[in-house]
Residue, then its C-alpha position, 0 to 999 in steps of 0.5 A: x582487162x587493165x588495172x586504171x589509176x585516177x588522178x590524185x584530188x584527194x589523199x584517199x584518191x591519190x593511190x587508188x586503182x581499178x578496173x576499166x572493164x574495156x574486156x566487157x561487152x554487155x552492160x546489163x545482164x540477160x533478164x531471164x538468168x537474173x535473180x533477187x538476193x535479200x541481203x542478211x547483214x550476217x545475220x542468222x534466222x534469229x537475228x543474231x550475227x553470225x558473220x561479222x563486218x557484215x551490212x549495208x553495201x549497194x543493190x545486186x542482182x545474183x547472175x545464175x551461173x552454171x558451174x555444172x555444165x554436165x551433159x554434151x553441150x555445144x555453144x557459141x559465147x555471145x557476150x564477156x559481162x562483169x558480175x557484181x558478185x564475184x571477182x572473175x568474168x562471166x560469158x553467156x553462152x547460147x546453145x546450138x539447141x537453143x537456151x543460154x546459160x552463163x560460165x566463169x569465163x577463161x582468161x583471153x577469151x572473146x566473142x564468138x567462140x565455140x564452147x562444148x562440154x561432154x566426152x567429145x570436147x577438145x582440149x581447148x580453153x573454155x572447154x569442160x570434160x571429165x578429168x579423166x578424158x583431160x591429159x596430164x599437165x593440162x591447165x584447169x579451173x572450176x573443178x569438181x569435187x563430188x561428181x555432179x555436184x558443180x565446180x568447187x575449186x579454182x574459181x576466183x579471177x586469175x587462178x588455176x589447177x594443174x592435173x598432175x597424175x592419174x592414180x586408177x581411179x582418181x587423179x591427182x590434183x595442184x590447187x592454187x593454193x599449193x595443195x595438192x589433192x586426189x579428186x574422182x576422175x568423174x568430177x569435171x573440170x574446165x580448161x584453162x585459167x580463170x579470166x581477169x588475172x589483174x584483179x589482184x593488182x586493183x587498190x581500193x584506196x579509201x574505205x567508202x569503197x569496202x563500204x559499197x561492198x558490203x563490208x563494215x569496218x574492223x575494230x581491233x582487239x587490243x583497242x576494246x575492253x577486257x570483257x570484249x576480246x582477249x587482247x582488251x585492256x591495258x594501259x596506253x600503248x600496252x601490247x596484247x600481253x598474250x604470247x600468241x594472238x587469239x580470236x574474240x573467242x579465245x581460239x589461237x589465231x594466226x597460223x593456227x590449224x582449224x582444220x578437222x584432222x579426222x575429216x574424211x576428205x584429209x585422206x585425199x590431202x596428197x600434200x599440204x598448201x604453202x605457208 
């Protein structure tokens, strides 16, 4: 994948970017591991928003992937496809056996290659075993965090795990995001590095394009009245007159931990993401 500038007709054109999809050998999706999303606008079962700057956006269909892939499984990929809902590249892949599934594809692949999972797989990309089965230093994506439940980590275009060490039984974990973590060596992982890297250099450039997302503008703070957000009120170009930020429900923003410090999962936290 490449990132593809148009040219500038208009302002909002004249900085945008985006994907020219050369990677992608299939356009429309295979029928029988397709299915209906009934979009909720951030919406609850009462009606109520619960998520904001949600709605409207263009019409998907939800690829069903399996980020599981347990059990010995050999395959062939037969197609690199483009997923509407997610940012990485997807592969289908058909089984020696019989039956496809689609897998979050590994950076580089192509047409062709040989898939397996299970305890006789080889240390290859694309590839899906046990952490413990995988050496250290090896890079991996798509990683479990509860044995059998499907991959949990490392799933977005570009990113990467690093197995670091093996600790009895639990090894030891570098998430993109810094962190470092004990996992069971159970959980499986997938070899490698998540496809379409460029995605983050991709510049959306005017704001129809967020709409046929699905997202919905953003109002600040400071621009509402009193009663709508902390920060409202004022006269002219008045600051928010807090010391520190806050959300439209008073907690502290920026910087400020959410993060339950009793949460059973903070013992395996071996060290904290960068700030």
């Amino acid at each position: 994948m490449a990132v593809k500038f148009v040219k500038p007709t208009t302002n909002a054109r004249r900085k945008m970017s985006m994907d020219d999809f050369l990677d992608i050998t299939k356009k429309k999706p295979e029928k029988s591991l397709v299915t209906v999303i009934k979009k909720k606008a951030g919406r609850n079962s009462q009606g109520k928003i619960t998520v904001r700057h949600h709605g409207g956006g263009a019409k998907r269909k939800y690829r069903v992937i399996d980020f599981r892939m347990a059990g010995n499984i050999e395959g062939k990929i037969t197609a690199i496809e483009y997923d509407p809902n997610r940012n990485a590249r997807i592969a289908l892949v058909e089984k020696t056996g019989g039956g496809k599934f689609y897998m979050i594809a590994p950076k580089n692949t192509l047409v062709g290659k040989k898939i397996s999972a299970g305890e006789k797989a080889d240390i290859r990309s694309g590839n899906r075993l046990a952490l413990k089965d995988i050496p250290v230093g090896t890079v991996i994506y798509n990683i479990e965090l509860v044995p059998g439940k499907g991959g949990a980590f490392a799933r977005s275009a570009g990113t990467k795990a690093q197995l670091m060490a093996k600790e009895g039984k639990y090894v030891q974990i570098k998430l993109p995001s810094g962190e470092q973590r004990l996992v069971l060596e159970e959980c499986l992982a997938s070899i490698g590095e998540v496809s379409n890297p460029e995605h983050k250099n991709i510049k959306i450039g005017k704001a129809g394009r967020k709409r046929h997302m699905g997202i919905r503008p953003t109002v600040r703070g400071k621009a509402m009245n009193p009663v709508d957000h902390p920060h409202g009120g004022g006269e002219g170009g008045t600051d928010i007159g807090l010391v520190h930020p806050k959300t439209p429900w008073g907690m502290p923003a920026l910087g400020f931990k959410t993060r339950n410090r009793k949460a059973q999962s903070s013992k395996m936290i071996v060290r904290g993401r960068k700030r």
